[in-house]
Phi, psi and omega in degrees: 000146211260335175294319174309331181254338133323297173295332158281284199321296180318312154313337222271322159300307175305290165328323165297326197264332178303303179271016173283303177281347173287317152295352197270300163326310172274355153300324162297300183329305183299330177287322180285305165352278158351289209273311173359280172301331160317306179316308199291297169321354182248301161338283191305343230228332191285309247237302182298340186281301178327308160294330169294321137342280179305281165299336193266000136314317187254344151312318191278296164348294177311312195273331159315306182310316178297328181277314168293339175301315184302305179295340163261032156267326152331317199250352172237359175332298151288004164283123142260159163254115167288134173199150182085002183253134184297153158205173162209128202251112171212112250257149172311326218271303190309335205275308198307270170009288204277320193255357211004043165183145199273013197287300206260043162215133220306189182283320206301302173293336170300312205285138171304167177297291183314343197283320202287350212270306222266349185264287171350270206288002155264359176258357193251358159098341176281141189292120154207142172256139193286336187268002190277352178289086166328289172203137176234148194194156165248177193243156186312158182271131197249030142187185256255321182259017147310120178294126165300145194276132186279115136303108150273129154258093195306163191271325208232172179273334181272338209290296198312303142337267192325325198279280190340298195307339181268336208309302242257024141302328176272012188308132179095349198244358189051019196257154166225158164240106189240179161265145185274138182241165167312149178300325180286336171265328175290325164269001176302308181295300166258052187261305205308297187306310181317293166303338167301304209267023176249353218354086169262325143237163186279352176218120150250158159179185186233157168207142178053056213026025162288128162262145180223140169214139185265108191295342145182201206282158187081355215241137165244169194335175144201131191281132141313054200288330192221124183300008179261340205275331199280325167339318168292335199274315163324336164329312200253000000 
């Protein structure tokens, strides 16, 4: 019947077209799957430029940082640090002022900073010349009954060299002599002494202001550039 055979074609299309659209769907599907993944990957790929990004900030941070240590380790190379020595710094001019005669102030108070640092350690047997002194200052207190810590600057680095080499003359006097190191070498050094007296290694010390340590015999020196490098040794 020509009506009958109509109506299976019209199945029979549709059905074609049905799976025409089912394929077309998984074909979308797979495409969407695809980009998907894609995506989760761009993310991911988004999220590591960032981190990288991020270190490679703080490399450049790190190397800014390094070149002023350096460069104000450079600028302190002729410096010593004095700490523990008593004085009293007080200029001729002030003693007239206050006392209104230079009649009614010791020998002690007349005297410069640097005259009282160089008469002390000449009295202690150490080699020092008052004119190898560049500038001597003391430094703030950092509380109220601390003897202030001393700065000596030397004209030359052997000057300096030389004065240091003598320190183990003051043993007993409770005065010390150190090299001014950077706030960062400086703490470097006493993480460093701190694992000596933990003996986790067997040496430290410093040169050209640098901390340096050897973890034990036979092992060689190794310079202390970052207070992380030491991290292991806590560790343990």
């Amino acid at each position: 019947m020509p009506g009958g055979r109509s109506a299976g074609r019209g199945k029979d299309m549709a059905a074609d077209d049905l799976e025409v659209i089912k394929r077309s769907l998984n074909y979308m599907s797979g495409e969407l799957s695809k980009v998907t993944s894609l995506q989760d990957r761009l993310l991911r790929l988004m999220d590591e430029v960032r981190e990288l990004k991020v270190l490679l900030t703080e490399k450049e941070i790190s190397a800014l940082e390094q070149r002023v240590d350096e460069l104000e380790l450079y600028t302190r190379r002729e410096d010593l640090v004095i700490m523990g020595l008593e004085t009293r710094h007080r200029s001729y001019a002030n003693a007239v002022t206050n006392h209104n005669s230079a009649e009614g102030a010791s020998e002690k108070e007349l005297e410069s900073l640097d005259q009282q640092v160089v008469t002390f350690l000449h009295s202690k047997n150490i080699s020092i010349q008052k004119e190898a002194i560049s500038i001597c200052h003391t430094l703030p207190k950092k509380y109220e009954k601390a003897k202030p810590a001393i700065i000596i600057r030397f004209t030359s680095r052997k000057q300096r060299s030389n004065v240091l080499a003598q320190g183990n003359k003051l043993r007993g006097t409770n005065v010390y002599m150190n090299k001014h190191l950077t706030k960062k070498n400086g703490t470097i050094a006493r993480e460093a002494r701190m694992l000596k007296t933990q003996k986790k290694i067997i040496a430290t010390w410093t040169r050209n202001g640098n901390a340096w340590i050897k973890e034990q015999e036979g092992s060689q020196a190794k310079i202390i550039k970052e207070l992380k490098e030491l991290e292991n040794f806590n560790e343990q």
